[in-house]
Backbone and ligand atoms as CSV (ligand in chain L), in Angstrom:
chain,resi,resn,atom,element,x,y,z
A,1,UNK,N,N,84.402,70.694,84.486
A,1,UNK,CA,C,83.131,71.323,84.863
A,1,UNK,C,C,82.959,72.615,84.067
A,2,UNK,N,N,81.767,72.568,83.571
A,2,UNK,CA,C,81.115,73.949,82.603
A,2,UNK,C,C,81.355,75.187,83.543
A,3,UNK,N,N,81.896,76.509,83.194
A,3,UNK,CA,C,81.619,77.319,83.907
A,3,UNK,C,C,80.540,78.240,82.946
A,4,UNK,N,N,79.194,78.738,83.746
A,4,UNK,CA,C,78.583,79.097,83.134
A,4,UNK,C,C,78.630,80.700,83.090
A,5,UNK,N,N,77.780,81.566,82.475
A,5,UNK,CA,C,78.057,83.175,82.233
A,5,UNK,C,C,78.157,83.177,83.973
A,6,UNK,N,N,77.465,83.186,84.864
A,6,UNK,CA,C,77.298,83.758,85.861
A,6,UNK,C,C,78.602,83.597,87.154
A,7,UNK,N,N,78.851,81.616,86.658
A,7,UNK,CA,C,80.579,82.026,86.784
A,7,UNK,C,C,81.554,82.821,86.634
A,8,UNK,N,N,81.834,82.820,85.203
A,8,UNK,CA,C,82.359,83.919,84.516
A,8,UNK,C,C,82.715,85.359,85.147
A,9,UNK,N,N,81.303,85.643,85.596
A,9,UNK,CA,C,80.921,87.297,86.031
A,9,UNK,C,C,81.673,87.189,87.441
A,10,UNK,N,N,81.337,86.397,87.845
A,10,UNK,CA,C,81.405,86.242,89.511
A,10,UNK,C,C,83.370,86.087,89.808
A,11,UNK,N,N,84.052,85.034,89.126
A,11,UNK,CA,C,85.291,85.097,89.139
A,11,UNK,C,C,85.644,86.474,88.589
A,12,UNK,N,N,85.273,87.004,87.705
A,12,UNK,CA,C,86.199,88.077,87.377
A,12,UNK,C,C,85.924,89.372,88.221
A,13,UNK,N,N,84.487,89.054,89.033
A,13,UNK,CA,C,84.735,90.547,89.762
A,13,UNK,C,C,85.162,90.103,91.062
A,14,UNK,N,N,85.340,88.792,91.560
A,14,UNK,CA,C,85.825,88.292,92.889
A,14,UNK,C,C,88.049,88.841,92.243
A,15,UNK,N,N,87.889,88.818,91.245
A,15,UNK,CA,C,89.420,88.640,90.987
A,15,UNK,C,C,89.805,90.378,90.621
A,16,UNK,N,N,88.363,90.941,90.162
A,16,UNK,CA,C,89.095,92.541,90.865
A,16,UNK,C,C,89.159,93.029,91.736
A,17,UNK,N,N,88.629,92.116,92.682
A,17,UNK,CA,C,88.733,92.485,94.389
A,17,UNK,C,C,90.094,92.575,94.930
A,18,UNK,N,N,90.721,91.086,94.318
A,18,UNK,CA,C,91.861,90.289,94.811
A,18,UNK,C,C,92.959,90.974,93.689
A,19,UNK,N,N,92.800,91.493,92.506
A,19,UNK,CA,C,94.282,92.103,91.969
A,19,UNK,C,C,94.721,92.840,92.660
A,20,UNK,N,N,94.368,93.721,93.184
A,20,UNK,CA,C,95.868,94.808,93.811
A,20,UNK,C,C,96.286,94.286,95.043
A,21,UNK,N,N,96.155,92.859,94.996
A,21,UNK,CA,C,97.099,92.236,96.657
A,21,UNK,C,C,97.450,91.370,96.108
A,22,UNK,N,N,96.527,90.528,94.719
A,22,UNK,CA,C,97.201,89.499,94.485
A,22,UNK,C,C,98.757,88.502,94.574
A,23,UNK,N,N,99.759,89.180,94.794
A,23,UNK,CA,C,100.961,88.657,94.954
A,23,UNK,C,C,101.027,87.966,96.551
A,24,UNK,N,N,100.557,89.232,97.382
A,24,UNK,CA,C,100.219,88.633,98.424
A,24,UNK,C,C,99.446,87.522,99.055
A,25,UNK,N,N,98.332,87.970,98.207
A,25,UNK,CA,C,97.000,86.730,97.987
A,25,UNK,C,C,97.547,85.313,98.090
A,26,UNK,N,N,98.962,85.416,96.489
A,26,UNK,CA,C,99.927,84.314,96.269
A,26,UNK,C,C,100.763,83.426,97.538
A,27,UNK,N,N,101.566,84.428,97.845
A,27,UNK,CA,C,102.362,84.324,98.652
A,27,UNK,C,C,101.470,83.763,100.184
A,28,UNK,N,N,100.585,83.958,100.202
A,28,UNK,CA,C,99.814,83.460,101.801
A,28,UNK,C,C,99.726,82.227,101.191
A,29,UNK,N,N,98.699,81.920,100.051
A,29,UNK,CA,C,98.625,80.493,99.767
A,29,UNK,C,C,99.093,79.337,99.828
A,30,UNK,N,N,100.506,80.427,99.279
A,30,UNK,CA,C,102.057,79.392,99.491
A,30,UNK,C,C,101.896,78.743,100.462
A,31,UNK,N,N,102.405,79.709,101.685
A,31,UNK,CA,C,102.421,79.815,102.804
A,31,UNK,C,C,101.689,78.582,104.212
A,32,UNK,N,N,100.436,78.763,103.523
A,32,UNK,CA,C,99.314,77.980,103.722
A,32,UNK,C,C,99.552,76.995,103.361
A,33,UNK,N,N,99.969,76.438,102.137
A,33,UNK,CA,C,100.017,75.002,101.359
A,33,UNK,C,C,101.328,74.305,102.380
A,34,UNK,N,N,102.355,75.227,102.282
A,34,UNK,CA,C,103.455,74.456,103.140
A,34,UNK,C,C,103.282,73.660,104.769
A,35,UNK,N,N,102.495,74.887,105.351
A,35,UNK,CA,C,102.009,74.287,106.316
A,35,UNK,C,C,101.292,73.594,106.628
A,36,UNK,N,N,100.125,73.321,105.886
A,36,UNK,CA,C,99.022,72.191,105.815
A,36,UNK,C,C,99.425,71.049,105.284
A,37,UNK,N,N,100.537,71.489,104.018
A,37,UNK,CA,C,100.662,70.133,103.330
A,37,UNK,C,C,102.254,69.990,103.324
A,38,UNK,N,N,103.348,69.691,104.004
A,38,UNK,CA,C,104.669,69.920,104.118
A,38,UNK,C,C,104.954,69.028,102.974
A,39,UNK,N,N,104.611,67.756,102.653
A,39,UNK,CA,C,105.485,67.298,101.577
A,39,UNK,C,C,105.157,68.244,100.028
A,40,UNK,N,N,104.694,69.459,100.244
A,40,UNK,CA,C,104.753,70.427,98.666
A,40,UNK,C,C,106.096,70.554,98.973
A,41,UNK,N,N,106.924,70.611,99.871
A,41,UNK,CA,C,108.072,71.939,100.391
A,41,UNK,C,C,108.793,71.010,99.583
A,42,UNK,N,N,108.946,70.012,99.271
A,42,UNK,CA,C,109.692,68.895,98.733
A,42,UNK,C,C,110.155,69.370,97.072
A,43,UNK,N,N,109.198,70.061,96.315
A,43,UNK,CA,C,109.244,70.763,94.873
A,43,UNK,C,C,110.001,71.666,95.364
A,44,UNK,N,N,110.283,72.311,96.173
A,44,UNK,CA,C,111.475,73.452,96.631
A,44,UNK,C,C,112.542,73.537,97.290
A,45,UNK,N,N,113.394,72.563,97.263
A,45,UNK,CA,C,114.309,72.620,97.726
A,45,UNK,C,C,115.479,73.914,98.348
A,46,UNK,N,N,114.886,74.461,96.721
A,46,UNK,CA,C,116.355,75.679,96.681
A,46,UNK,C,C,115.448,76.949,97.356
A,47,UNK,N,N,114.486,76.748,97.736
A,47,UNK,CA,C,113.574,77.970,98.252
A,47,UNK,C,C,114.222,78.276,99.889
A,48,UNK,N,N,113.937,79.337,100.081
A,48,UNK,CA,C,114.064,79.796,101.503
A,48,UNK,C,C,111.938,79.964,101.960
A,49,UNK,N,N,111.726,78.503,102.404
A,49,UNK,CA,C,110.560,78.327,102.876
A,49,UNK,C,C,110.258,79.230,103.891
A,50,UNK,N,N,110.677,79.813,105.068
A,50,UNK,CA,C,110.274,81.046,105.905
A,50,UNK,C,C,109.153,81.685,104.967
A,51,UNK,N,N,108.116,81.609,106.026
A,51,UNK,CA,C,107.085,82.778,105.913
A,51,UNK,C,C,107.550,84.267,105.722
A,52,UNK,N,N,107.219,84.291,104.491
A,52,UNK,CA,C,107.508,86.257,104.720
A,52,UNK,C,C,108.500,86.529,103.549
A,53,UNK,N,N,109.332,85.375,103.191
A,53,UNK,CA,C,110.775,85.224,103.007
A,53,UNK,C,C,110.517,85.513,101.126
A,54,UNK,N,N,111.731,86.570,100.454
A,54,UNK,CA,C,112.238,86.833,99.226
A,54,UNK,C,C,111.399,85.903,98.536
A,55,UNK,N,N,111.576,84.505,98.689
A,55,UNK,CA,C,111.315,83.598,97.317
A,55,UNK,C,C,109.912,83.297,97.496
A,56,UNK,N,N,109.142,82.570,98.640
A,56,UNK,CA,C,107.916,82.936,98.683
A,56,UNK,C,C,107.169,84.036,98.525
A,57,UNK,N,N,107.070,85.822,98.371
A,57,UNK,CA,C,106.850,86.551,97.677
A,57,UNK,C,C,107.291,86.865,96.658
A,58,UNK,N,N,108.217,86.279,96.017
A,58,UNK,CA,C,108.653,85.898,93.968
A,58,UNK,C,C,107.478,85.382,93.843
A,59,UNK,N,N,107.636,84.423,94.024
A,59,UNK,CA,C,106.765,83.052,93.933
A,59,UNK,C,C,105.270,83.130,93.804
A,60,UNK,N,N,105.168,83.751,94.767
A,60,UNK,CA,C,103.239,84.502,94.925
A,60,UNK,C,C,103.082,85.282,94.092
A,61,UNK,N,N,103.883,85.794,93.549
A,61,UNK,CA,C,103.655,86.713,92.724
A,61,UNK,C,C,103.345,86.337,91.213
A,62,UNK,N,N,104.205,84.867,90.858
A,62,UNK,CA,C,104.600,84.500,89.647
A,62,UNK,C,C,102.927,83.480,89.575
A,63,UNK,N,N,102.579,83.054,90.397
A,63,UNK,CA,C,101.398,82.070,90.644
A,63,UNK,C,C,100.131,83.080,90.116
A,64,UNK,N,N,99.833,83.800,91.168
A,64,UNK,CA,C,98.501,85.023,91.127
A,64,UNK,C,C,99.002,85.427,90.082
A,65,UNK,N,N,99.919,85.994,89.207
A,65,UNK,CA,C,99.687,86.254,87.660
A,65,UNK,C,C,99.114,85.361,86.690
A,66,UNK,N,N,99.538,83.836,86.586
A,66,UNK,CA,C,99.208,82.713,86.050
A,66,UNK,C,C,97.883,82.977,85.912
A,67,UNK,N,N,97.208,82.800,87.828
A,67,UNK,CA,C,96.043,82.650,87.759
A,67,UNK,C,C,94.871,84.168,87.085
A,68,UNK,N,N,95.694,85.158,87.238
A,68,UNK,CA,C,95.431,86.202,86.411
A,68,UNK,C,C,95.341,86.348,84.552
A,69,UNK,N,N,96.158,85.362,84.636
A,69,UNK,CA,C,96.292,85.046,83.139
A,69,UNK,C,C,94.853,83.942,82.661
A,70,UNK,N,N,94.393,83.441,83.547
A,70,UNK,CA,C,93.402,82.363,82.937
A,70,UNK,C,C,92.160,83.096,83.580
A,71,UNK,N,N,92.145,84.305,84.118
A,71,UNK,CA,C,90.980,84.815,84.781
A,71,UNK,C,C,90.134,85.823,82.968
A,72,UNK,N,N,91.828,86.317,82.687
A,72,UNK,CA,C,91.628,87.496,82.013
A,72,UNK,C,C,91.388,86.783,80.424
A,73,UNK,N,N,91.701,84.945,80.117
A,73,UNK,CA,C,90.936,84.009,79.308
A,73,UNK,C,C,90.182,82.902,79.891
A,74,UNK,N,N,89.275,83.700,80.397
A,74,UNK,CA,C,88.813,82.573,81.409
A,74,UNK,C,C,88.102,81.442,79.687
A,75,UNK,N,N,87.506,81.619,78.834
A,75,UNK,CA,C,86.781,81.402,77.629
A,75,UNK,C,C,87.960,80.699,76.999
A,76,UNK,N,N,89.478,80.759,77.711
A,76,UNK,CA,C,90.412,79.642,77.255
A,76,UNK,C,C,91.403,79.545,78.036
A,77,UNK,N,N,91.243,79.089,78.853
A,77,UNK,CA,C,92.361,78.755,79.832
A,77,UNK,C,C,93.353,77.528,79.724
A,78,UNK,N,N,93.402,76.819,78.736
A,78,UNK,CA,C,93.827,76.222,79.008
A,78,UNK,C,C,95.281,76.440,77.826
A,79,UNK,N,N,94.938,77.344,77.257
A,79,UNK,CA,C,95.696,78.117,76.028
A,79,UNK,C,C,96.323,79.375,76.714
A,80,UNK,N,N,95.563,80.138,77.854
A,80,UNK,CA,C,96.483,81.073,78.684
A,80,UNK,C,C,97.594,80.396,79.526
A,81,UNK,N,N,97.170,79.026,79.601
A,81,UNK,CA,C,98.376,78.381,80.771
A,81,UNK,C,C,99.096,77.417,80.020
A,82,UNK,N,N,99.044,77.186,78.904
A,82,UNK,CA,C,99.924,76.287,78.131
A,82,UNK,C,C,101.071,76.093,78.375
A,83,UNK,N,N,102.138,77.228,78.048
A,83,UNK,CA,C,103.454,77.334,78.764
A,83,UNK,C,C,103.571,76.460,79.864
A,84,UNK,N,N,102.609,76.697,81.436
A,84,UNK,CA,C,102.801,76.891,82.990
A,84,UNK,C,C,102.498,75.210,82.465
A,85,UNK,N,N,101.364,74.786,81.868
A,85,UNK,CA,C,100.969,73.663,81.883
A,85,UNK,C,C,102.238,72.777,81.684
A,86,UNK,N,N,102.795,72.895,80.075
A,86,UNK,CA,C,103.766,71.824,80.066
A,86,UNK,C,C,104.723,72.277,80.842
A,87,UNK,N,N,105.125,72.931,81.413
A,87,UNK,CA,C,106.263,72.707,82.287
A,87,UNK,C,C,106.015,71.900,83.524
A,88,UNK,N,N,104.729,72.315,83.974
A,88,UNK,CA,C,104.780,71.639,85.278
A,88,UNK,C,C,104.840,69.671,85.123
A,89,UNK,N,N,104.076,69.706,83.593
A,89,UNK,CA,C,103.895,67.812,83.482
A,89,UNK,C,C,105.084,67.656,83.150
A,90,UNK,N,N,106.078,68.523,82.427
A,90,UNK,CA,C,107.366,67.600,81.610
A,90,UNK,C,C,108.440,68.148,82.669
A,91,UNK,N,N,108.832,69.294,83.075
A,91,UNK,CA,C,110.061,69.579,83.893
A,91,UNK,C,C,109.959,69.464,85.116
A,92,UNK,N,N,108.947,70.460,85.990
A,92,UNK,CA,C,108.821,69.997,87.607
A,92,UNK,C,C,108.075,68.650,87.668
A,93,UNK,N,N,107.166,68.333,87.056
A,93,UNK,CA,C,106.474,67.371,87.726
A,93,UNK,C,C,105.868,66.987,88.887
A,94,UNK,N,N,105.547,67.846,89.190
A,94,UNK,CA,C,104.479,67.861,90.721
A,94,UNK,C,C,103.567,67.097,90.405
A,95,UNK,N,N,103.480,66.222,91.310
A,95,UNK,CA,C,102.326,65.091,91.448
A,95,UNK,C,C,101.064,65.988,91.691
A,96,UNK,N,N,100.477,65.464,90.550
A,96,UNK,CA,C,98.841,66.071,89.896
A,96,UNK,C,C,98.110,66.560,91.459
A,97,UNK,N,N,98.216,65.607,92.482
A,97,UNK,CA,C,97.656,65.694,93.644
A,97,UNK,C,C,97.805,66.889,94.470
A,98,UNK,N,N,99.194,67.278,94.449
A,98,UNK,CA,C,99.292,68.744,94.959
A,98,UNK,C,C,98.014,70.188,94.174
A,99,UNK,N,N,97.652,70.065,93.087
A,99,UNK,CA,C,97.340,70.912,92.830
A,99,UNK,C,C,96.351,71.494,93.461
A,100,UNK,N,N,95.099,70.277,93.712
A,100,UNK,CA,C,93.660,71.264,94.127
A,100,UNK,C,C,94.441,71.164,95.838
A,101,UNK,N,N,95.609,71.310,96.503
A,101,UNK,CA,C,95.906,71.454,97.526
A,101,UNK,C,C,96.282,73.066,97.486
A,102,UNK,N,N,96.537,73.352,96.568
A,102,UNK,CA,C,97.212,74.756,96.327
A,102,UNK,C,C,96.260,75.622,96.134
A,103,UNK,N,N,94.984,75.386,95.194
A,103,UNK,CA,C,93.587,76.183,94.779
A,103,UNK,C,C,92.970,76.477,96.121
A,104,UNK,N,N,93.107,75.162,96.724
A,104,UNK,CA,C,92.124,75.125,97.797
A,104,UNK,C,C,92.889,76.214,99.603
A,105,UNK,N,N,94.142,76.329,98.955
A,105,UNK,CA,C,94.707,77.539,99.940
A,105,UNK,C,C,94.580,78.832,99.365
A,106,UNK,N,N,94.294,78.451,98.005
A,106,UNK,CA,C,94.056,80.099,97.694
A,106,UNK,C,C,92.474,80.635,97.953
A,107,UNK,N,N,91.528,80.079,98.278
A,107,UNK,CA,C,90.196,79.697,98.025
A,107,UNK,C,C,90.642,80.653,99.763
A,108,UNK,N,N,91.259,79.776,100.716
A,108,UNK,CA,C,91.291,80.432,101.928
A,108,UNK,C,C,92.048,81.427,102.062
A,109,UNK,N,N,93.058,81.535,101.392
A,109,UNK,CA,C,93.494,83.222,101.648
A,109,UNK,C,C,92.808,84.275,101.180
A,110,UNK,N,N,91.966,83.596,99.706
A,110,UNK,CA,C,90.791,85.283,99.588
A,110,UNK,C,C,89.872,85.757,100.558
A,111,UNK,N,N,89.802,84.309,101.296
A,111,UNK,CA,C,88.475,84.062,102.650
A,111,UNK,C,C,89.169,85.157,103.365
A,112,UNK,N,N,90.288,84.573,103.631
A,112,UNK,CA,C,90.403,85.190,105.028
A,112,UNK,C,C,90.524,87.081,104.475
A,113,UNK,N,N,91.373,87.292,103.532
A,113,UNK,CA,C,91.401,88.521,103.706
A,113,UNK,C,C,90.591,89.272,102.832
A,114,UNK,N,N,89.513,88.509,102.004
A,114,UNK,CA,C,89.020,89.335,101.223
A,114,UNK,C,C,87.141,88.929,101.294
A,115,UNK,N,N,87.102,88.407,102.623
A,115,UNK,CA,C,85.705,87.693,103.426
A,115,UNK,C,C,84.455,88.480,102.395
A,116,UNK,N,N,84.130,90.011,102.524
A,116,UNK,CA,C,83.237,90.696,101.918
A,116,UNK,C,C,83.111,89.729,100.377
A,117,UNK,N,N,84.155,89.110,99.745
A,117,UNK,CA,C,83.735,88.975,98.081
A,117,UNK,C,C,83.226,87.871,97.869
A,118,UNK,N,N,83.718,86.800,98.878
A,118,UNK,CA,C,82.932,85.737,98.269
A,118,UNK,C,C,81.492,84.942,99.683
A,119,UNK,N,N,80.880,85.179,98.924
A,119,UNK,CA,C,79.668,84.743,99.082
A,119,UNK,C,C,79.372,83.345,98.801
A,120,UNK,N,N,78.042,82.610,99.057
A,120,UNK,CA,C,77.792,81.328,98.061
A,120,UNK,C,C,77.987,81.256,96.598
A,121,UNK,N,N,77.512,81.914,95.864
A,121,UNK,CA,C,77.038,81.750,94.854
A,121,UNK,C,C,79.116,82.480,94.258
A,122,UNK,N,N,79.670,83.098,94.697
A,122,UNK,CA,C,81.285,83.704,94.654
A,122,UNK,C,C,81.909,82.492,94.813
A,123,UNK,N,N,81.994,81.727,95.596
A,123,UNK,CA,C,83.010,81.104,96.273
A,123,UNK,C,C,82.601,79.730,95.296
A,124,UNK,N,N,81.260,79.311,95.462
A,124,UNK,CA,C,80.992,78.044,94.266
A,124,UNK,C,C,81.567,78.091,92.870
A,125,UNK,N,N,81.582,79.682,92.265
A,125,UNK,CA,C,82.292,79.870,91.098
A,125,UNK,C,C,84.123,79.759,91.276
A,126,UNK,N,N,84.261,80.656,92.176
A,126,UNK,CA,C,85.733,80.265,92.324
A,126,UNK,C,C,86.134,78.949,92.195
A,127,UNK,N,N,85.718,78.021,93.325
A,127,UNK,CA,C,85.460,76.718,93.222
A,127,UNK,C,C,85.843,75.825,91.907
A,128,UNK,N,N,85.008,76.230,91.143
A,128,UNK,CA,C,84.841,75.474,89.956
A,128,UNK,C,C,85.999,76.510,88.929
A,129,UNK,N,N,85.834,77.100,89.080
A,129,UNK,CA,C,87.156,78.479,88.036
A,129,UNK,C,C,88.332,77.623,88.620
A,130,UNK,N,N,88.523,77.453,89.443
A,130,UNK,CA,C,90.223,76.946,90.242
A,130,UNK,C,C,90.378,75.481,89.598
A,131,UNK,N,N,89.198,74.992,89.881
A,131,UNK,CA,C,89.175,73.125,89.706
A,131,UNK,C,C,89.440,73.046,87.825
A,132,UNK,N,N,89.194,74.264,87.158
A,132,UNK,CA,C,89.394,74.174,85.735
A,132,UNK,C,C,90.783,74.133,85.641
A,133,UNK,N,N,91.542,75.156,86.025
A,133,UNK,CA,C,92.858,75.581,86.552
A,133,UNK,C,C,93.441,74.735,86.698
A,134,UNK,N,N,93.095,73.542,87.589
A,134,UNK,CA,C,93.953,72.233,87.753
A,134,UNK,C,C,93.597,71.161,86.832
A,135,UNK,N,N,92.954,71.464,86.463
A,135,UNK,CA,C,92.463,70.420,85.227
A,135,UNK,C,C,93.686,70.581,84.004
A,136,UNK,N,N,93.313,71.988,83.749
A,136,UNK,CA,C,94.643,72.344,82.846
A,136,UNK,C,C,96.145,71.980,82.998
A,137,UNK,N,N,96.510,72.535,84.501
A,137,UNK,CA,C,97.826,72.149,84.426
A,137,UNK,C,C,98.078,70.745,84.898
A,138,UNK,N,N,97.270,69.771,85.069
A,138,UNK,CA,C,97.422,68.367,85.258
A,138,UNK,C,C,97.198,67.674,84.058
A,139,UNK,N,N,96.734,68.562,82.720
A,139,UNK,CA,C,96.325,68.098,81.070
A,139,UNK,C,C,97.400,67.434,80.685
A,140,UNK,N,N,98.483,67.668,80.923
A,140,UNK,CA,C,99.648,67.052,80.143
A,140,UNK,C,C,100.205,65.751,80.540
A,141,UNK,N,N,100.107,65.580,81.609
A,141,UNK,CA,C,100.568,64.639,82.498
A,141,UNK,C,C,100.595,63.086,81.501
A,142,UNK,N,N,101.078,62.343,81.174
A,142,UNK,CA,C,101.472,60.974,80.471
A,142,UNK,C,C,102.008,60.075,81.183
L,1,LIG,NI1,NI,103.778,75.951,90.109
L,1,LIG,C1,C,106.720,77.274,88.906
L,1,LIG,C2,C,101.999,78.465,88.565
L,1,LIG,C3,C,100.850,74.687,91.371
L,1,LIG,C4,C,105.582,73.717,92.037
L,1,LIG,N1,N,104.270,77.549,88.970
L,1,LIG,C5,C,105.548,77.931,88.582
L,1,LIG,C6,C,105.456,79.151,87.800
L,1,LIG,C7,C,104.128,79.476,87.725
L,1,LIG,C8,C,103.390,78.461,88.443
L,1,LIG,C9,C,103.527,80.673,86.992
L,1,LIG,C10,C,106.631,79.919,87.214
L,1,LIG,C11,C,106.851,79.452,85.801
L,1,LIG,C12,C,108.059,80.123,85.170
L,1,LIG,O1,O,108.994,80.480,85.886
L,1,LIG,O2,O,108.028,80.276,83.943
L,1,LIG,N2,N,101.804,76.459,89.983
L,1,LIG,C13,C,101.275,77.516,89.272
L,1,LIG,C14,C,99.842,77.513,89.417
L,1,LIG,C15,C,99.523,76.438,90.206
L,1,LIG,C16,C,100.762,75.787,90.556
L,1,LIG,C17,C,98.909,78.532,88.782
L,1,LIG,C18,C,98.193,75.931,90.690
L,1,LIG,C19,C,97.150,76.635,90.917
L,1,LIG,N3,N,103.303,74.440,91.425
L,1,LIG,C20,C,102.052,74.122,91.840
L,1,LIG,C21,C,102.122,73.095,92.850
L,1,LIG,C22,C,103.450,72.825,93.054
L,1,LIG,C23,C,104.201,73.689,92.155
L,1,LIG,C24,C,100.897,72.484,93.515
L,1,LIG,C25,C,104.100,71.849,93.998
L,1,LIG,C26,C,103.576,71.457,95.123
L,1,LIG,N4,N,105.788,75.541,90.400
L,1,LIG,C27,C,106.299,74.587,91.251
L,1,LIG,C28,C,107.746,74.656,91.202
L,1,LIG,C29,C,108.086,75.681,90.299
L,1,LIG,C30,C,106.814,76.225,89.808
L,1,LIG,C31,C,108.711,73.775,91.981
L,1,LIG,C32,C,109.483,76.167,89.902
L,1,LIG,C33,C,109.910,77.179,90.957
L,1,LIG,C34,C,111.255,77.824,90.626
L,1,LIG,O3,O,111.280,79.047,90.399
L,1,LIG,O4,O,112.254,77.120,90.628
């Protein structure tokens, strides 16, 4: 899906709302994904899944940069996530399906704690900014 200028505008000032928590932002998502969707917990074995817990705030942290990284090329994202991309198709391999499970918890943790930023016309761009996001890191997949 095209993101158009007004996308563009709208993710990047919804995403200066969300940088100075972002890790946190991360880390709820997590959080969120595990509980809604328990077979993700399955890609983590070696994690200490507890809410709250050391590796889930690593973790949130290492994600919301990613997604910081394709905010700050949004005009190429799929060249800011290259790295994140092939790793996830050739080494972890997370079934493509998890992904818009993960966007779509981050979509609700900005809700919940950052309600003032997204609006209709905010949240439709996010929307489509995230769904690019998974497009990318599901690109490699063979
Ligand atoms: Ni994902 C590692 C970003 C979706 C399972 N993931 C990473 C890293 C980043 C990242 C960044 C760290 C790379 C590194 O260490 O060099 N992951 C993202 C992003 C999304 C995403 C931006 C989607 C929006 N990952 C998912 C999903 C799953 C997932 C949906 C599984 C359900 N990711 C992993 C696993 C690792 C990982 C597993 C390795 C964790 C570790 O440290 O061992």
């Amino acid at each position: 899906m095209v993101l158009t200028d007004d996308d563009k505008s709208h993710v990047k000032h919804v995403w200066s709302v969300v940088l100075p928590h972002a890790g946190d932002i991360g880390a709820d998502a997590l959080t969120r994904m595990f509980a809604a969707h328990p077979t993700t917990k399955t890609y983590f074995p070696h994690f200490d899944l507890t809410p709250g817990s050391a590796d889930i705030k690593a973790h949130g942290k290492k994600v919301a940069a990613a997604i910081g990284e394709a905010v700050a090329h949004i005009d190429n994202i799929a060249g800011a996530l290259d790295k994140i991309s092939t790793l996830h198709a050739q080494k972890i391999r997370v079934d493509p399906v998890n992904f818009p499970l993960l966007s779509h918890c981050f979509l609700v943790s900005i809700a919940a704690h950052h309600q003032e930023v997204l609006q209709a016309s905010t949240l439709l761009s996010m929307d489509k900014f995230l769904g690019r996001v998974c497009a990318v890191l599901t690109s490699k997949y063979r």
